[in-house]
C-alpha positions as CSV (number, residue, x, y, z in Angstrom):
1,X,18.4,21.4,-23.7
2,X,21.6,19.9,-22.3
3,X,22.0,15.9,-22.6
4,X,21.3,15.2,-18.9
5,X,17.8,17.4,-19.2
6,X,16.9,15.2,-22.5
7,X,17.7,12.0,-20.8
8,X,15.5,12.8,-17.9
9,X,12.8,14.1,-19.9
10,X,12.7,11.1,-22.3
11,X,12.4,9.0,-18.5
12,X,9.6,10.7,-17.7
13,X,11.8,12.7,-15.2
14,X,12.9,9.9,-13.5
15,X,15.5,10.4,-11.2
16,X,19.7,9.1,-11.8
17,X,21.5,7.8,-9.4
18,X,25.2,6.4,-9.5
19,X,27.0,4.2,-8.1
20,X,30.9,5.2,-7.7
21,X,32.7,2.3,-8.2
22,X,31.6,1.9,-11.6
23,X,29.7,5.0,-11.9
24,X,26.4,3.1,-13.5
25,X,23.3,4.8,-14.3
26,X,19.7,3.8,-13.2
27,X,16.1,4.6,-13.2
28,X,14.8,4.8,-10.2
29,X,10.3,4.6,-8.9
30,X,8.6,4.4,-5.8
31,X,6.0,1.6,-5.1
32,X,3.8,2.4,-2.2
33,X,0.9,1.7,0.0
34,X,-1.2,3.7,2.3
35,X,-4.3,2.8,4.9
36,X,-6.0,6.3,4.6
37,X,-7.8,5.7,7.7
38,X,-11.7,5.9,7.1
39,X,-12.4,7.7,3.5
40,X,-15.6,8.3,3.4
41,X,-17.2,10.6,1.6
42,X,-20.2,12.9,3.2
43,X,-23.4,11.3,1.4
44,X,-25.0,8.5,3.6
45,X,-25.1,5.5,1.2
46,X,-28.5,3.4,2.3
47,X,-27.0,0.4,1.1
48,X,-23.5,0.3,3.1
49,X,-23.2,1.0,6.8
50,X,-21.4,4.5,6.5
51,X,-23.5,6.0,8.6
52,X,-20.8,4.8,11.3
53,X,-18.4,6.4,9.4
54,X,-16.7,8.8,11.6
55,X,-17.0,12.2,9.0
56,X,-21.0,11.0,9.3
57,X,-20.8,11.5,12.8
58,X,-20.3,14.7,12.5
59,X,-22.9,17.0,13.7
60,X,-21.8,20.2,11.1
61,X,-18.9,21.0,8.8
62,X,-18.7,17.5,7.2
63,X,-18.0,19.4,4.2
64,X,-15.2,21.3,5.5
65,X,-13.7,18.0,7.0
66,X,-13.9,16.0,4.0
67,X,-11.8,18.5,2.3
68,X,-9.2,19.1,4.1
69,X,-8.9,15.2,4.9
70,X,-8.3,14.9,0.6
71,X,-5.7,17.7,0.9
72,X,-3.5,16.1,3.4
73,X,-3.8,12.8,1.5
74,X,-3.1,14.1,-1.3
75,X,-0.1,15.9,0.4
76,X,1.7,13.0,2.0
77,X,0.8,10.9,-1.5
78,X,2.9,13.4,-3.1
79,X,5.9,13.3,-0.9
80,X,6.3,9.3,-0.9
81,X,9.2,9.1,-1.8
82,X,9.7,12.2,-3.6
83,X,13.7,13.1,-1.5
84,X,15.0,10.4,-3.8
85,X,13.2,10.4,-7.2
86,X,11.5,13.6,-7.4
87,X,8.7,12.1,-8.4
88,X,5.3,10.7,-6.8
89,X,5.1,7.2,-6.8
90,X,5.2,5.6,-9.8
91,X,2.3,2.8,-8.3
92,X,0.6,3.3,-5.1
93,X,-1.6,0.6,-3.5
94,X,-4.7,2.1,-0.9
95,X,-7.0,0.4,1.5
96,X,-10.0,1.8,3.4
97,X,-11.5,3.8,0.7
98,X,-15.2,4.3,0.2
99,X,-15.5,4.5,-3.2
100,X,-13.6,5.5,-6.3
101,X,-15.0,8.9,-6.1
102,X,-13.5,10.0,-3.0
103,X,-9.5,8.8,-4.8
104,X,-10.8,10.6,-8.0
105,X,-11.1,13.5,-5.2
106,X,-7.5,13.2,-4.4
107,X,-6.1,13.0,-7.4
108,X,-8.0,16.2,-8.6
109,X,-6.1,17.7,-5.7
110,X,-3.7,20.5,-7.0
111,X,-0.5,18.8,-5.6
112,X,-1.4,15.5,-8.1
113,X,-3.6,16.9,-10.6
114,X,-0.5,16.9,-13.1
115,X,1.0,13.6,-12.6
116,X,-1.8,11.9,-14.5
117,X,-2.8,9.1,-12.4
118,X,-5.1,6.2,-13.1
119,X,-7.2,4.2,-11.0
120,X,-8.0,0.1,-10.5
121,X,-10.7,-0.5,-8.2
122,X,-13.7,-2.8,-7.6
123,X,-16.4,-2.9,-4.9
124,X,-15.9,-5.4,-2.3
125,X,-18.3,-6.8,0.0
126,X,-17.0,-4.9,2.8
127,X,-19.6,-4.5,6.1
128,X,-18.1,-0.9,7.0
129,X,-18.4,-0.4,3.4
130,X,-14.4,0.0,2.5
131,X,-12.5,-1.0,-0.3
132,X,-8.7,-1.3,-1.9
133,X,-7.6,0.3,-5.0
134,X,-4.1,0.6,-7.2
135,X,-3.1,4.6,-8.4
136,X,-0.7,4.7,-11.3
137,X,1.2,7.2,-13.1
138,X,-0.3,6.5,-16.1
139,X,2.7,7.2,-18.1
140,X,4.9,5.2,-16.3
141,X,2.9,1.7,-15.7
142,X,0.1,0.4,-17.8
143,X,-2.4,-2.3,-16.8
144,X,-3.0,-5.5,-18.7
145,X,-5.3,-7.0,-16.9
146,X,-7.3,-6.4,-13.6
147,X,-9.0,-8.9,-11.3
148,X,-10.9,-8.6,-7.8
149,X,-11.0,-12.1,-5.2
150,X,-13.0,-12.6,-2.5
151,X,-12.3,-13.9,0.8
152,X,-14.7,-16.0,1.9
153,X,-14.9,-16.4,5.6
154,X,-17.3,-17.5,8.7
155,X,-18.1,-16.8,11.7
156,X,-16.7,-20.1,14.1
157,X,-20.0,-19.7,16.5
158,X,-22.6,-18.8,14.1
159,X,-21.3,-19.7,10.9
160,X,-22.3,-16.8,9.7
161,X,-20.3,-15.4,6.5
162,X,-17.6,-12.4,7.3
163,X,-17.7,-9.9,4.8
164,X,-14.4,-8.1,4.0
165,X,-12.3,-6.5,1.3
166,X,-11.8,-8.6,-1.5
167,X,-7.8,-8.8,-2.9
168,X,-6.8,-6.8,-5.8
169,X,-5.2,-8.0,-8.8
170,X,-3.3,-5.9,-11.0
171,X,-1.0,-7.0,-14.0
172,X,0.9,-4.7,-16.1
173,X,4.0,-3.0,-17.5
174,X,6.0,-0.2,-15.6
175,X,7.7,1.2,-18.4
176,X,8.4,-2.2,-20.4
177,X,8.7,-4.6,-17.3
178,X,6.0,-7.1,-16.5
179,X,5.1,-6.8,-13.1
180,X,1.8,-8.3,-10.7
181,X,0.5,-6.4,-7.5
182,X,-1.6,-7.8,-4.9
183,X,-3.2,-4.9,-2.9
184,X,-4.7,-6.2,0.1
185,X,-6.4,-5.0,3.4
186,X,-6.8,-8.2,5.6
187,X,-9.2,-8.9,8.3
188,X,-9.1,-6.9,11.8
189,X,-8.1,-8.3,15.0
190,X,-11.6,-7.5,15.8
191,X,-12.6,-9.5,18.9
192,X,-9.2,-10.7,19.8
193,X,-5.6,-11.8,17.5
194,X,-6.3,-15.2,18.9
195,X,-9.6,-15.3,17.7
196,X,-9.7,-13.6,14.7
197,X,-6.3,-15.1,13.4
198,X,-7.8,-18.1,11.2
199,X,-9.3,-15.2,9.1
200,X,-5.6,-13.5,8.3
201,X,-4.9,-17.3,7.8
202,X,-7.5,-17.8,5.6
203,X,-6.5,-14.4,3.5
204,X,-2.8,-15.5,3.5
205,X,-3.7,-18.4,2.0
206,X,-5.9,-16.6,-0.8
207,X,-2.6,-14.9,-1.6
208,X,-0.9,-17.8,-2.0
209,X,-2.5,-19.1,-4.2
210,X,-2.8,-16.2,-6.6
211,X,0.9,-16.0,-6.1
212,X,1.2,-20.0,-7.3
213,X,-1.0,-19.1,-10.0
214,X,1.0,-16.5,-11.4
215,X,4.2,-18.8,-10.7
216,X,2.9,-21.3,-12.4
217,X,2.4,-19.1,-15.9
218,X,5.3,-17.5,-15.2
219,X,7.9,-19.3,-12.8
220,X,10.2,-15.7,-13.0
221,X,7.5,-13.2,-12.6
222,X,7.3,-10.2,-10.5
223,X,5.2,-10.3,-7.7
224,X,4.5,-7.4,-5.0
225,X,2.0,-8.7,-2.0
226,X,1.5,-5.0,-0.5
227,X,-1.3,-4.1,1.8
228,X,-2.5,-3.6,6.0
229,X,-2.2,-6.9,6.4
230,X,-3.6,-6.4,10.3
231,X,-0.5,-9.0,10.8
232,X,3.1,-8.5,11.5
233,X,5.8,-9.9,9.4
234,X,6.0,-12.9,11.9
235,X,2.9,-13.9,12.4
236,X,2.2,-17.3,11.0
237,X,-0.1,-16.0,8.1
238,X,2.9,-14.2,6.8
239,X,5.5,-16.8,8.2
240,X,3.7,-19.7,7.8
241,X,1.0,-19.1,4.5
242,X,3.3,-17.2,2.3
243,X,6.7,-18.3,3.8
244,X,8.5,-14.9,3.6
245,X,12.1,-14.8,4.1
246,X,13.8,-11.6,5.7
247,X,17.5,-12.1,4.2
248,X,17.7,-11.9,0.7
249,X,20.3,-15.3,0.6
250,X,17.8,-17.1,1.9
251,X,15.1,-16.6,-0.4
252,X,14.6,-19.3,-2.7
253,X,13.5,-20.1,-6.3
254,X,9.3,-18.8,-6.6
255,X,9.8,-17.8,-2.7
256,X,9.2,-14.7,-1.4
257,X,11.2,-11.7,0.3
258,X,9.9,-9.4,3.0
259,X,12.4,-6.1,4.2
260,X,9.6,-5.6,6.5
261,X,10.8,-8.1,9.0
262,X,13.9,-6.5,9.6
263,X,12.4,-3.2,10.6
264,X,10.0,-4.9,12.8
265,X,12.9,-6.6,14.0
266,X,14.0,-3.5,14.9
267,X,11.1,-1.7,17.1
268,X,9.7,0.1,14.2
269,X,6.0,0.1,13.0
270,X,3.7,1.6,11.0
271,X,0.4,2.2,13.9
272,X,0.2,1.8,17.3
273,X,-2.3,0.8,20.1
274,X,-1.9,0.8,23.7
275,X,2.1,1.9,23.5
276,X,3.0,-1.4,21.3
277,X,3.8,-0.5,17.8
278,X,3.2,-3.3,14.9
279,X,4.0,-3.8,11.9
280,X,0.8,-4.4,9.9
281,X,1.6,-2.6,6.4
282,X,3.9,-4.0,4.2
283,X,5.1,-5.0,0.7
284,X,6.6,-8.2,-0.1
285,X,8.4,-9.7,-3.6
286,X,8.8,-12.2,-5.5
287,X,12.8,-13.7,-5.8
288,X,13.1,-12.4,-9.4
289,X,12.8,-9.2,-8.2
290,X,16.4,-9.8,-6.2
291,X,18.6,-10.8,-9.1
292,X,21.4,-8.5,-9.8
293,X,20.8,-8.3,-13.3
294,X,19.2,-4.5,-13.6
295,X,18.5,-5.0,-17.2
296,X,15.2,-4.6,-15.8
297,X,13.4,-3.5,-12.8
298,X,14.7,-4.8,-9.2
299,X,14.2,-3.8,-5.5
300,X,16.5,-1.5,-4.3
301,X,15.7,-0.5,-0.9
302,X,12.6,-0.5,1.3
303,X,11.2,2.0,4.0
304,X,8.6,3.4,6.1
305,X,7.3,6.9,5.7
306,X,6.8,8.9,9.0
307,X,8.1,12.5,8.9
308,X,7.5,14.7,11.6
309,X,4.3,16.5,10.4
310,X,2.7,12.7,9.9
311,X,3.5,12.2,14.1
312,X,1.5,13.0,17.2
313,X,3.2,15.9,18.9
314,X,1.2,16.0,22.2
315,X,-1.2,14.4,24.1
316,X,-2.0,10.7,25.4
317,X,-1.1,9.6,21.9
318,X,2.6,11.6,21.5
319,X,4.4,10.0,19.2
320,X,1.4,7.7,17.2
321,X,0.6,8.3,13.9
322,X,-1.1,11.3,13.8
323,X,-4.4,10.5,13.0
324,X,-7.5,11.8,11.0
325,X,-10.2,10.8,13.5
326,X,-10.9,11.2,17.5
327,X,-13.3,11.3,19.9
328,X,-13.7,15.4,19.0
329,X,-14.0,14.6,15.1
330,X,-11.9,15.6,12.8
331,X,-8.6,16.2,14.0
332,X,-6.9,17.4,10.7
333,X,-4.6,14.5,11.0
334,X,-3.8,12.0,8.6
335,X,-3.8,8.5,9.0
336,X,-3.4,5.9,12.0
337,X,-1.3,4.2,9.7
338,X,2.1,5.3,8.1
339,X,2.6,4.4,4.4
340,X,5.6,1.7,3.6
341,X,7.0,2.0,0.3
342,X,10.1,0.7,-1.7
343,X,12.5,1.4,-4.5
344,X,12.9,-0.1,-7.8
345,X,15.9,0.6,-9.9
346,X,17.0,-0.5,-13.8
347,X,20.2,0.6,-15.4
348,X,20.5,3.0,-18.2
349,X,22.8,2.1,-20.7
């Protein structure tokens, strides 16, 4: 075995890349998040309200539909940014997930199987019955600790409480870096933005504070907010709550940095309705994670993943995500939602 192979294989194949000026060496992993659009599995749970779950609507061959649904999950999971690191994602954040059998599902799909990943997740109070979870190559990142927070919100007219997906904490080491990931899936714009906006409020704000709370342990730690935060990077519970920045130079001491903002800024999105696009999945961080000191881990560039095969080719909705569900069924699509995901780098001496 040659030096280079050694190298690589002591990195848990972890891709090079170098720079030419002064030809530097670096580890490279993808961070990711995905909405996988309605995971459900095919047994009617009496105590959640799947049976509105569109693979329950299914007259026949909920069988076949759930499993070709985990296959192209697993599928686009294991391309994530797979051109640049030849890897899967090192840590991948998920939202609208039944349970944590249906991800144990994926991940016993043949394309994943080897990579070894581990799960986080906790049940959240959901209505529809829907949760978050964090995957992890298990020997690349290593959880410390784990925590689940609930949103508590009401109704303005009846004051009756909201249930929704609580907001996933997960603390731990990629490699030997200390690092903290918020996976979130905020509330819908379910009766209207303007109506339902003091809710995204509300779970902005539930953010923050578990940001200001790791701050306050730790006033250099590594923070990633990442979730379908059913807002776009300029709306004020992004803006306003977690005052994001979307130029690097302008992001202060504990303050936080969002790329996202610049490719909302220009036309792109993630999922569309009625021929708008937006911008609701995203993954934010934490200033330490700018310095130019890659002694350890820092961002290195962010992006959104929607390759041909993940895009509607034909139809009323050419050009949208190409989606799991319709008014037929099953479509053999894959998500309403493209995944976002980012690079993180450290140098190799």
């Amino acid at each position: 075995m040659n030096l280079l192979k050694l190298v690589i294989s002591i990195l848990f194949l972890s891709f090079f890349i170098s720079t030419n000026a002064q030809d530097k060496k670096f580890i490279i992993h993808t961070l990711a998040f995905y909405n996988l659009e309605n995971l459900f599995d095919t047994i009617n749970d009496p105590i959640k309200f799947d049976d509105y779950s569109p693979i329950m609507e299914l007259k026949t061959n909920r069988g076949d539909a759930y499993r070709r649904k985990i296959t192209n999950m697993a599928r686009v999971i294991a391309e994530i940014g797979k051109d640049v690191t030849n890897n899967t994602p090192a840590i991948l954040g998920v939202c609208e997930v039944e349970n944590k059998a249906v991800i144990e599902d994926i991940l016993n799909d043949s394309t994943l199987l080897k990579k070894n990943y581990g799960i986080v997740h906790y049940d959240s109070p959901d209505s529809r019955g829907i949760d978050v979870a964090l995957l992890y190559q298990k020997s690349l990142f290593t959880p410390i600790s784990t925590s689940t927070h609930e949103l508590k919100i009401y109704d303005d007219e009846s004051q009756e409480r909201i249930t929704t997906r609580d907001q996933l904490l997960v603390s731990g080491k990629l490699e030997d870096d200390l690092i903290h990931i918020i996976v979130n899936h905020w509330p819908s714009r379910r009766g209207g933005e303007a109506r339902s906006r003091p809710r995204r409020v509300a779970a902005a704000k539930l953010n923050k504070r578990i940001v200001d709370s790791l701050q306050t342990q730790d006033p250099y730690a590594k923070v990633f907010i990442m979730g379908d935060l059913n807002d776009g990077p300029t709306n004020a519970s992004v803006k306003a709550i977690l005052k994001t920045k979307r130029k690097r130079k302008k992001v202060g001491f504990k303050c936080l940095y969002n790329p996202f903002e610049n490719f909302y800024r220009d036309g792109l999105g993630t999922t569309a309705y009625r021929d708008n696009w937006s911008l609701f999945d995203q993954i934010i961080v934490s200033k330490p994670l700018l310095e130019k000191d890659y002694t350890s881990f820092r961002y290195y560039k962010a992006g959104i993943f929607n390759k041909n095969y993940l895009i509607t080719t034909k139809g009323k909705y050419k050009g949208y995500p190409f989606r799991s569900w319709n008014y037929s069924g099953f479509s053999n699509g894959f998500s309403d939602h493209f995944p976002v995901y980012m690079y993180l780098i450290k140098e190799v001496k």
